[in-house]
Residue frames relative to the residue before (quaternion, step in Angstrom):
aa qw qx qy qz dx dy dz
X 1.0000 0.0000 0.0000 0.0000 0.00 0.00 0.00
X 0.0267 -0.7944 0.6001 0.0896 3.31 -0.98 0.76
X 0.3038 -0.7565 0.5786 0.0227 3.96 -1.16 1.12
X 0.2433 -0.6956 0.6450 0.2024 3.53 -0.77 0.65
X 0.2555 -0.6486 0.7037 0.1373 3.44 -2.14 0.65
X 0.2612 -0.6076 0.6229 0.4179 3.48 -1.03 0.10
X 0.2144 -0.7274 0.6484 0.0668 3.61 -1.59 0.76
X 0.4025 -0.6496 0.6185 0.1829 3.05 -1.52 0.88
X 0.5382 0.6208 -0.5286 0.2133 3.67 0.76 -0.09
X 0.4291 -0.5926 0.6011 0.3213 3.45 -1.66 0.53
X 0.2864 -0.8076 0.5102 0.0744 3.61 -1.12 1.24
X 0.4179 0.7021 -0.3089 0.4868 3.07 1.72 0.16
X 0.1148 0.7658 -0.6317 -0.0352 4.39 -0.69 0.97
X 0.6047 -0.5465 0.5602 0.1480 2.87 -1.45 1.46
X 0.6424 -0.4642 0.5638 0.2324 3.70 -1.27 0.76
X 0.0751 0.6933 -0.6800 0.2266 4.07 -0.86 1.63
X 0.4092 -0.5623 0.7179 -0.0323 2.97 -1.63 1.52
X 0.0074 -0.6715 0.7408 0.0153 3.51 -1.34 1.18
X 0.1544 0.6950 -0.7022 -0.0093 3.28 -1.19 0.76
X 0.4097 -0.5405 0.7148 0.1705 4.02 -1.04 -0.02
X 0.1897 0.7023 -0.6816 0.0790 3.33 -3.44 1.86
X 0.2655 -0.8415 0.4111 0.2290 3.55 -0.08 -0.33
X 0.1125 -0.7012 0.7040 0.0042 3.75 -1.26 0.61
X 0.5151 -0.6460 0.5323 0.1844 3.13 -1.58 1.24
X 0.8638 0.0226 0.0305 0.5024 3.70 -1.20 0.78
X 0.2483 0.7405 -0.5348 0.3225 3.29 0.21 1.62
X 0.0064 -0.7197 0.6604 0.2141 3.90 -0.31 0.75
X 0.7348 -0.4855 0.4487 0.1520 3.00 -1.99 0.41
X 0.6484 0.5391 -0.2087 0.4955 2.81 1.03 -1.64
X 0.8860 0.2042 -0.2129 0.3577 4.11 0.16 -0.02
X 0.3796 0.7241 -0.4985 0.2880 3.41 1.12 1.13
X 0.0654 -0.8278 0.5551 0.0480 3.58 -0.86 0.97
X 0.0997 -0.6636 0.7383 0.0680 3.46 -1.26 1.00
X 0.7219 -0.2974 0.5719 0.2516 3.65 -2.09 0.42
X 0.4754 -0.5803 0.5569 0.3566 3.95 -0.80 0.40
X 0.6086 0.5430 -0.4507 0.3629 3.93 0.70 -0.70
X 0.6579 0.5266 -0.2473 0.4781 3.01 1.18 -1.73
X 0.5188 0.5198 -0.4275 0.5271 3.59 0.03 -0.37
X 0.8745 0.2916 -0.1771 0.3447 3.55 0.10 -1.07
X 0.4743 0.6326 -0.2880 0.5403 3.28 1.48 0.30
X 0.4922 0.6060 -0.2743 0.5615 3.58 1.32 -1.44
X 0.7857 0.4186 -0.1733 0.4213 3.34 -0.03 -1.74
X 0.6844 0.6184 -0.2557 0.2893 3.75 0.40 -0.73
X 0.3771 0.6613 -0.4173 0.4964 2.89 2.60 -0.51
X 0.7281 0.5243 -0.2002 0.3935 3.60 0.37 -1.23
X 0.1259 -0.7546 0.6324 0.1216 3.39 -0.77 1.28
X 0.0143 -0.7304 0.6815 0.0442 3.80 -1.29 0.66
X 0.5463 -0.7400 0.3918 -0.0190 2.72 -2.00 0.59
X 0.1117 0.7809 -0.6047 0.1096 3.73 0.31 0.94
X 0.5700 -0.5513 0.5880 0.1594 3.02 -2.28 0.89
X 0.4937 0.5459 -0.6272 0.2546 3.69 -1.28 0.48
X 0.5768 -0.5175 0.5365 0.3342 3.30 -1.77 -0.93
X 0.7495 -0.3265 0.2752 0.5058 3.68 -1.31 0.01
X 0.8511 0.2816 -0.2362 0.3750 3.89 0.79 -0.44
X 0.7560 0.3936 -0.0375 0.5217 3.08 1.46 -1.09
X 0.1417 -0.7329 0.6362 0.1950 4.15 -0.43 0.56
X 0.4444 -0.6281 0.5649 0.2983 3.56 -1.36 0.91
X 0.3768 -0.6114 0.6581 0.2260 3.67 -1.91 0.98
X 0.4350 -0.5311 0.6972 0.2062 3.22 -1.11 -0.22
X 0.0596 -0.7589 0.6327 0.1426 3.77 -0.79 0.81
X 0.4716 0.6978 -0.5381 -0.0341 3.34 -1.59 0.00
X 0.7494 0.1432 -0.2734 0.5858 3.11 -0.75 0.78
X 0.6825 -0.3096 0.3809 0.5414 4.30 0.45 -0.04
X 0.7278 0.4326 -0.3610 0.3909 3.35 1.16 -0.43
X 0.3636 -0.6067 0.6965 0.1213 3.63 -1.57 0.96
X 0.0681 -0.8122 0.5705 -0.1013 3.19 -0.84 1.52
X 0.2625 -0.7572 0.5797 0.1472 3.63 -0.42 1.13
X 0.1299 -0.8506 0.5081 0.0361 3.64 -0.66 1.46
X 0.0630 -0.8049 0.5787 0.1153 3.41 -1.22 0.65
X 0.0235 -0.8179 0.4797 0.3169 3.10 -0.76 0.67
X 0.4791 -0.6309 0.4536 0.4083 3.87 -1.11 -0.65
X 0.5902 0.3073 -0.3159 0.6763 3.56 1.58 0.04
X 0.5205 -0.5377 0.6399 0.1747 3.17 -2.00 0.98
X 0.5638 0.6688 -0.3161 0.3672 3.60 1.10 -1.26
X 0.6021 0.6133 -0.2755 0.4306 3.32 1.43 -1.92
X 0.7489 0.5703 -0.2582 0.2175 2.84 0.41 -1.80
X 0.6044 0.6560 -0.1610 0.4224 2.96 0.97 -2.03
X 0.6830 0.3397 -0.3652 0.5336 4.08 0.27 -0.97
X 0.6812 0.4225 -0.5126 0.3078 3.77 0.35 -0.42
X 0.6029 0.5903 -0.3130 0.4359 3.52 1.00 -1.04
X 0.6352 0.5228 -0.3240 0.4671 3.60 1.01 -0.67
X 0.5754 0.4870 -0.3042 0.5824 3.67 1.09 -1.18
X 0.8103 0.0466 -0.3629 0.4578 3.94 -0.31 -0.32
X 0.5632 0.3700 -0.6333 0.3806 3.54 0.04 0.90
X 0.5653 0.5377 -0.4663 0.4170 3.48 0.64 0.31
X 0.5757 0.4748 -0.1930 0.6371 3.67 1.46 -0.74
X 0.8574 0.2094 -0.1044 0.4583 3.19 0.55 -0.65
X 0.0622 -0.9200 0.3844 0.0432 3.61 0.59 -0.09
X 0.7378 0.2516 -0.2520 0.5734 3.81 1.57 0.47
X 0.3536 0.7627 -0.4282 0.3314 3.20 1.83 0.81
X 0.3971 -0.8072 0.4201 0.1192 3.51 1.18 0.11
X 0.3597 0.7732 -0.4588 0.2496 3.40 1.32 -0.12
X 0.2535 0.7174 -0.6143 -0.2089 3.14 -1.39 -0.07
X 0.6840 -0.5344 0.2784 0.4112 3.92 -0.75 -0.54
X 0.0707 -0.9311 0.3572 0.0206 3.53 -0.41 0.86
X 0.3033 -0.7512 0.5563 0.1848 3.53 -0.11 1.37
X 0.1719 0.6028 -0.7752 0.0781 3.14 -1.80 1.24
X 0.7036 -0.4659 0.4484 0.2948 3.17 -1.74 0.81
X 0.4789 -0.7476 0.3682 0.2761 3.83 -0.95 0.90
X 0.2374 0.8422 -0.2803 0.3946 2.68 2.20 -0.30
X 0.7884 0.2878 -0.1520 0.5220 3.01 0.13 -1.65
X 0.6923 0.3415 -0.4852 0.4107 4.06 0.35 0.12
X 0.5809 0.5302 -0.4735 0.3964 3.34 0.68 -0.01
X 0.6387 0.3910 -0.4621 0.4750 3.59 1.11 -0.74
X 0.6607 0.5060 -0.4409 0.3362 4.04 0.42 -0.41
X 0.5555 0.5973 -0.3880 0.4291 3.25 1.45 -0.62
X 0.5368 0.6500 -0.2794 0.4597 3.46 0.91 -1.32
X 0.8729 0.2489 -0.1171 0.4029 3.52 0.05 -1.59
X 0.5229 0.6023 -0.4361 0.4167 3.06 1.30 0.80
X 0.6516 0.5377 -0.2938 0.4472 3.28 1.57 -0.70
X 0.7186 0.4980 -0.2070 0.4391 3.18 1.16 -1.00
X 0.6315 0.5329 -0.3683 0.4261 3.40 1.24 -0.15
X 0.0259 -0.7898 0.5442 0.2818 3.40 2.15 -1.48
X 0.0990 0.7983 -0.5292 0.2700 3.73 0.46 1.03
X 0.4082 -0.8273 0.3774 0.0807 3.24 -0.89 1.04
X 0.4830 0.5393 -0.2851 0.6282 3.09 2.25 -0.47
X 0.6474 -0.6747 0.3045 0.1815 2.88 -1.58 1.28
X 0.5941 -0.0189 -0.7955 -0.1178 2.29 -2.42 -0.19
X 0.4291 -0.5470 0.6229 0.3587 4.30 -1.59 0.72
X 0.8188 0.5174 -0.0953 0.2298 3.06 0.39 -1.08
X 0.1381 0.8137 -0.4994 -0.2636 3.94 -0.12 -0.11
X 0.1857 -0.8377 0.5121 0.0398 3.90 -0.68 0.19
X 0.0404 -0.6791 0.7326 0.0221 3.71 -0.96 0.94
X 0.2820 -0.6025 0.7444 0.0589 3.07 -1.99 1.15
X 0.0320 -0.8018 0.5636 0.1963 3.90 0.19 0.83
X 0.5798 -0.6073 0.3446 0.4199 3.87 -1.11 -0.27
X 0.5245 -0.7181 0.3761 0.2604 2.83 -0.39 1.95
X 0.6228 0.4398 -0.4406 0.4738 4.12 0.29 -0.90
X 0.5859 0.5288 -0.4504 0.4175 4.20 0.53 -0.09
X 0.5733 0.6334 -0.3923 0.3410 3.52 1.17 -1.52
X 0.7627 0.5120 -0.2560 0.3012 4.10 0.52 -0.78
X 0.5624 0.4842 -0.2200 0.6331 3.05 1.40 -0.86
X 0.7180 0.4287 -0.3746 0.4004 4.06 0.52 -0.37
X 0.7911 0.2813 -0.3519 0.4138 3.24 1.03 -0.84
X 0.4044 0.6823 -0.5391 0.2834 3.65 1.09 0.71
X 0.5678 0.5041 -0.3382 0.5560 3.20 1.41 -1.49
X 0.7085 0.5635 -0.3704 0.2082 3.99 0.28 -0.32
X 0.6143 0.4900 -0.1912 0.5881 2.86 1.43 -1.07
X 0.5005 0.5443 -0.4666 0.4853 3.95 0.91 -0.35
X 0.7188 0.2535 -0.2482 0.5978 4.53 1.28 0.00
X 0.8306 0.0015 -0.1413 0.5386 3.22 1.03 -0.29
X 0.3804 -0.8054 0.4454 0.0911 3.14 0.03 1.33
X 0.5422 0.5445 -0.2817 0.5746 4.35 1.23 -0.26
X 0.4153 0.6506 -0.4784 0.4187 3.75 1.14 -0.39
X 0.2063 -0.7502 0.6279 -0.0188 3.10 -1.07 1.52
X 0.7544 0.1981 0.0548 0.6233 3.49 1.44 -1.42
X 0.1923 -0.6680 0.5823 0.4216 3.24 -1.32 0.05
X 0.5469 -0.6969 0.4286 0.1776 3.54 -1.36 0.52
X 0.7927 0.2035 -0.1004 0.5657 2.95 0.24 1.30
X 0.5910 -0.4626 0.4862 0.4476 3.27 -1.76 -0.91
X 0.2456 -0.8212 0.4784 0.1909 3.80 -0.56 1.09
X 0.3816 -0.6651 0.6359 0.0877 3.26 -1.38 1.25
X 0.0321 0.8357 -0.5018 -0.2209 3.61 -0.36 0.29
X 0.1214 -0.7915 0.5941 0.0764 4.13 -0.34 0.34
X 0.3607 -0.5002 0.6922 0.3749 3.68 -1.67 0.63
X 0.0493 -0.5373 0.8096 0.2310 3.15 -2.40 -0.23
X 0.2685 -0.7814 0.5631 -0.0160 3.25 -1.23 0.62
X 0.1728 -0.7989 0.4857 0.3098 4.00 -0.40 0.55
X 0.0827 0.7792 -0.6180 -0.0634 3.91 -0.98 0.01
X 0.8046 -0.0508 -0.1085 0.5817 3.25 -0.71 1.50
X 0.8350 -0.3670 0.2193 0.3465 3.89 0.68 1.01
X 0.4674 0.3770 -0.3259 0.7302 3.81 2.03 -0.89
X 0.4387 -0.5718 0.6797 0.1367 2.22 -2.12 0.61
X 0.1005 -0.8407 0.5206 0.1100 3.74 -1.03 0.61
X 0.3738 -0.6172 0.5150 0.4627 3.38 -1.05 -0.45
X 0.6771 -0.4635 0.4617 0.3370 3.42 -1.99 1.06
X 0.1674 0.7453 -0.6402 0.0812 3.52 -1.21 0.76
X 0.1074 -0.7523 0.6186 0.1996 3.19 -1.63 0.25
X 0.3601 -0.7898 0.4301 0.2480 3.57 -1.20 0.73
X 0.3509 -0.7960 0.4914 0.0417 3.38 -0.76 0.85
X 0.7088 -0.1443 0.2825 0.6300 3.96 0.75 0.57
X 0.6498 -0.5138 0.3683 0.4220 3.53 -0.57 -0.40
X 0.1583 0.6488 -0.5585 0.4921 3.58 1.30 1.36
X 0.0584 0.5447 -0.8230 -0.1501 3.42 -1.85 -0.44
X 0.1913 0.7688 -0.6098 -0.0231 3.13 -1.50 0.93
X 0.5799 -0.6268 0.4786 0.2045 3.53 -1.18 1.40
X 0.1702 0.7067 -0.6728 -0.1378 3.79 -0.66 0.09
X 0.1890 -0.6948 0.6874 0.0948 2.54 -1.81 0.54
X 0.2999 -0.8333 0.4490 0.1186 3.67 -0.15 1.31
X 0.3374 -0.6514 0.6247 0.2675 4.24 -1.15 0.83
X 0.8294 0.2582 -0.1090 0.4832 3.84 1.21 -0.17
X 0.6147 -0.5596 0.4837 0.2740 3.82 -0.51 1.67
X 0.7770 0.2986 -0.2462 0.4965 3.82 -0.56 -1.38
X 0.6809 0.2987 -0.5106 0.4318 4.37 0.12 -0.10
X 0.6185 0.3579 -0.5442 0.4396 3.81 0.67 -0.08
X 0.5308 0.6607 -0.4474 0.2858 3.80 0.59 -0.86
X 0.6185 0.5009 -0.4190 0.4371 3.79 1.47 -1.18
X 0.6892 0.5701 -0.3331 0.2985 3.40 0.91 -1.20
X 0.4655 0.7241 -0.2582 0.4386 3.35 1.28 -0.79
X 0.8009 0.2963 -0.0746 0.5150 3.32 0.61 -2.00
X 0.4003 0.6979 -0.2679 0.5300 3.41 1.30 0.40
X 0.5909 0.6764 0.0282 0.4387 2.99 1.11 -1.10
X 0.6574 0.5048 -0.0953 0.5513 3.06 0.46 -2.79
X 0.6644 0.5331 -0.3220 0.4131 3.97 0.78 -1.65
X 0.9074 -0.0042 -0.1300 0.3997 3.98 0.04 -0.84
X 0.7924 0.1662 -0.2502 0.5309 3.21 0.72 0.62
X 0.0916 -0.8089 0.5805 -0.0168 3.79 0.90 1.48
X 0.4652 0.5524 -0.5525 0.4163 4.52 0.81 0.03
X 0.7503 0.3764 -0.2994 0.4536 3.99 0.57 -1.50
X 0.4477 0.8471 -0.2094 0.1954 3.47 0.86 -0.64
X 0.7255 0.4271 -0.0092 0.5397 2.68 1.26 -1.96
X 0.6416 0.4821 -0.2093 0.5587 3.27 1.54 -0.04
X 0.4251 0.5931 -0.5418 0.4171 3.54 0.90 0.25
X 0.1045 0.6969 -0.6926 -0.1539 2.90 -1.70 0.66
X 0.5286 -0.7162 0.3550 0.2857 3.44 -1.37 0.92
X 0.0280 -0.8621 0.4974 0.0923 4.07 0.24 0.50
X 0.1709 -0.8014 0.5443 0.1796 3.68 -1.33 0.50
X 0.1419 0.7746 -0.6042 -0.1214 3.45 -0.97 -0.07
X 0.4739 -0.5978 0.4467 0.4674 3.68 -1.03 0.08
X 0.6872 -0.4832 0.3829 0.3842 2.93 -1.92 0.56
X 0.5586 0.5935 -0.4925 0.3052 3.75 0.64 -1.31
X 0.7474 0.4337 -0.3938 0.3134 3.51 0.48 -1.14
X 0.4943 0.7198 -0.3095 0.3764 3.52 1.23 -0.53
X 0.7564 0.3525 -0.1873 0.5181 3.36 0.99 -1.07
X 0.7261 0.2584 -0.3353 0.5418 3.88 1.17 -0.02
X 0.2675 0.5658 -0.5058 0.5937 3.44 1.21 1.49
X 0.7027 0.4463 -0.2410 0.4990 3.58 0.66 -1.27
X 0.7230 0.5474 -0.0020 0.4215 3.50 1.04 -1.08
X 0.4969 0.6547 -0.2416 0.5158 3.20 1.75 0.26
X 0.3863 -0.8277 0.3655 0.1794 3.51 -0.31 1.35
X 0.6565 0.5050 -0.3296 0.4532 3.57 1.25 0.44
X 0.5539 -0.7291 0.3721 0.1524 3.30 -0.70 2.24
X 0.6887 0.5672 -0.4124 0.1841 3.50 0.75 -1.33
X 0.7349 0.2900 -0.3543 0.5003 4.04 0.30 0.10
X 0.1795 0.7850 -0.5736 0.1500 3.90 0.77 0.88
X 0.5239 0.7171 -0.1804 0.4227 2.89 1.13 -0.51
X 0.7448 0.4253 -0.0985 0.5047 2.99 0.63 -1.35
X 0.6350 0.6341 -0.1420 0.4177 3.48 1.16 -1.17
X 0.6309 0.4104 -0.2464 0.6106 3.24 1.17 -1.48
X 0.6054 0.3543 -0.4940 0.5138 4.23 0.23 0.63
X 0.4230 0.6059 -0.5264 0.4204 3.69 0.52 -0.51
X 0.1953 0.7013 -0.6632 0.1737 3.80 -0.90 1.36
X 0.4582 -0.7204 0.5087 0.1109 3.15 -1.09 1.65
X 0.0244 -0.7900 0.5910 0.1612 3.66 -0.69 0.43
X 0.3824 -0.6744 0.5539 0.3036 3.06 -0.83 0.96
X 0.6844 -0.3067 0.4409 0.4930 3.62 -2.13 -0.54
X 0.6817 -0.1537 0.5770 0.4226 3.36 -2.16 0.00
X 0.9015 0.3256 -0.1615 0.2349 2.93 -0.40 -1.53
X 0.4686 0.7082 -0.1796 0.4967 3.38 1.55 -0.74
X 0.6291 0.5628 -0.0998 0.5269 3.62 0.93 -1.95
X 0.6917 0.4291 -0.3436 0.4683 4.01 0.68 -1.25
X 0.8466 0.4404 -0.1722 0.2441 3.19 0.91 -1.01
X 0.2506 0.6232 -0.4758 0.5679 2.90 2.22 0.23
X 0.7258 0.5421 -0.2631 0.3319 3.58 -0.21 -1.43
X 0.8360 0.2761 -0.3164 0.3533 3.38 0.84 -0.77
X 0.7143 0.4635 -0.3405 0.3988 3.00 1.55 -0.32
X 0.3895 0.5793 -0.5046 0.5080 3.69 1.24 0.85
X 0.6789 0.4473 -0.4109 0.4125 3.48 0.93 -0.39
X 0.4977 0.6761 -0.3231 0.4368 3.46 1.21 -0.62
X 0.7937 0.2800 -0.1242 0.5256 3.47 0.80 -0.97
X 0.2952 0.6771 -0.5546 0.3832 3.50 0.91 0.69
């Protein structure tokens, strides 16, 4: 069974710039951004939920109403196609909103601890990523069964013996990506291999999930703000077109 909610998100995304840097001896575990910032970060990242122009589809099971996201349009799209085939005046179609904006509903759901729906929240990550992450996982933890979560993937790089993160500079920016898909960091990589084949050989390709990313961002301790405020999410290829087309739409 599936149950509709009325939503207050805005379905409208605002025009984002991805670029990519790198800082010696950074831990993850203690990077803090502002709640805005956070939502800005995220807003790079278009995602994908099912419903119409007023109403976003729940997910039922068990009593529970689950707000879905996916990270593929492709995903999305075959469900929406399957219950209009079952369903054939459900009018559904797929709708692209900034992750931003679920994280803030996600957010003001805890903090409100409301009883009105969605109970649930859910990510569908891109399943052709899921193999390649839990290889790089199991290459530290070798008992990995799953990967956890949605997988970020990032270069690291040594210079002078430290390890760093992969970056590119942009003008007198630095920015950090962190990629939702293996083969757009591979270009950067093989990019790389092309004008400077010494740093290259020294790349290595690392993963982690996004969740930790966002309670990295969400950490009350200032001292790598810095470092954080470069930290740029690339979305997919596929993800990226559909930003583009649906900024033209709203033009």
């Amino acid at each position: 069974m599936k149950s509709f909610i009325r939503s207050s998100i805005t379905l409208g995304l605002a025009r984002s710039s991805v670029m990519i840097y790198s800082l010696l001896n950074y831990d993850l575990s203690v990077l803090a951004l502002t709640p805005e910032q956070i939502v800005q970060k995220l807003n790079q990242v278009p995602v994908f939920t099912i419903g119409n122009s007023k109403e976003i589809l729940l997910s039922t099971d068990n009593n529970k109403k689950t707000f879905v996201t996916y990270l593929s349009h492709q995903d999305a799209q075959q469900v929406v196609e399957q219950i209009t085939k079952d369903n054939p005046q459900s009018q559904l179609e797929v709708i692209t909103i900034p992750l931003g904006k679920v994280y803030e509903l996600l957010k003001s759901k805890e903090k409100s601890q409301s009883q009105e729906p969605p109970d649930l929240f859910t990510f569908i990550p891109l399943k052709k990523q899921l193999p390649s992450a839990l290889s790089i996982l199991k290459q530290e933890d070798p008992s990995a069964k799953d990967f956890p979560g949605i997988p970020l993937f990032y270069g690291m790089i040594k210079v002078n013996e430290q390890e760093t993160f992969l970056s590119v500079k942009d003008g007198e920016k630095n920015f950090t990506p962190f990629y939702f898909e293996r083969e757009s960091l591979q270009k950067l990589i093989e990019n790389i291999r092309l004008q400077q084949p010494k740093f290259a050989s020294s790349i290595e390709v690392k993963v982690t999930p996004l969740g930790g990313i966002v309670s990295a961002f969400e950490s009350d301790d200032k001292k790598q703000e810095d470092f954080i405020k470069s930290v740029v999410l690339v979305p997919s290829q596929e993800s990226a077109k559909k930003l583009l087309e649906t900024f033209k739409q709203n033009q």
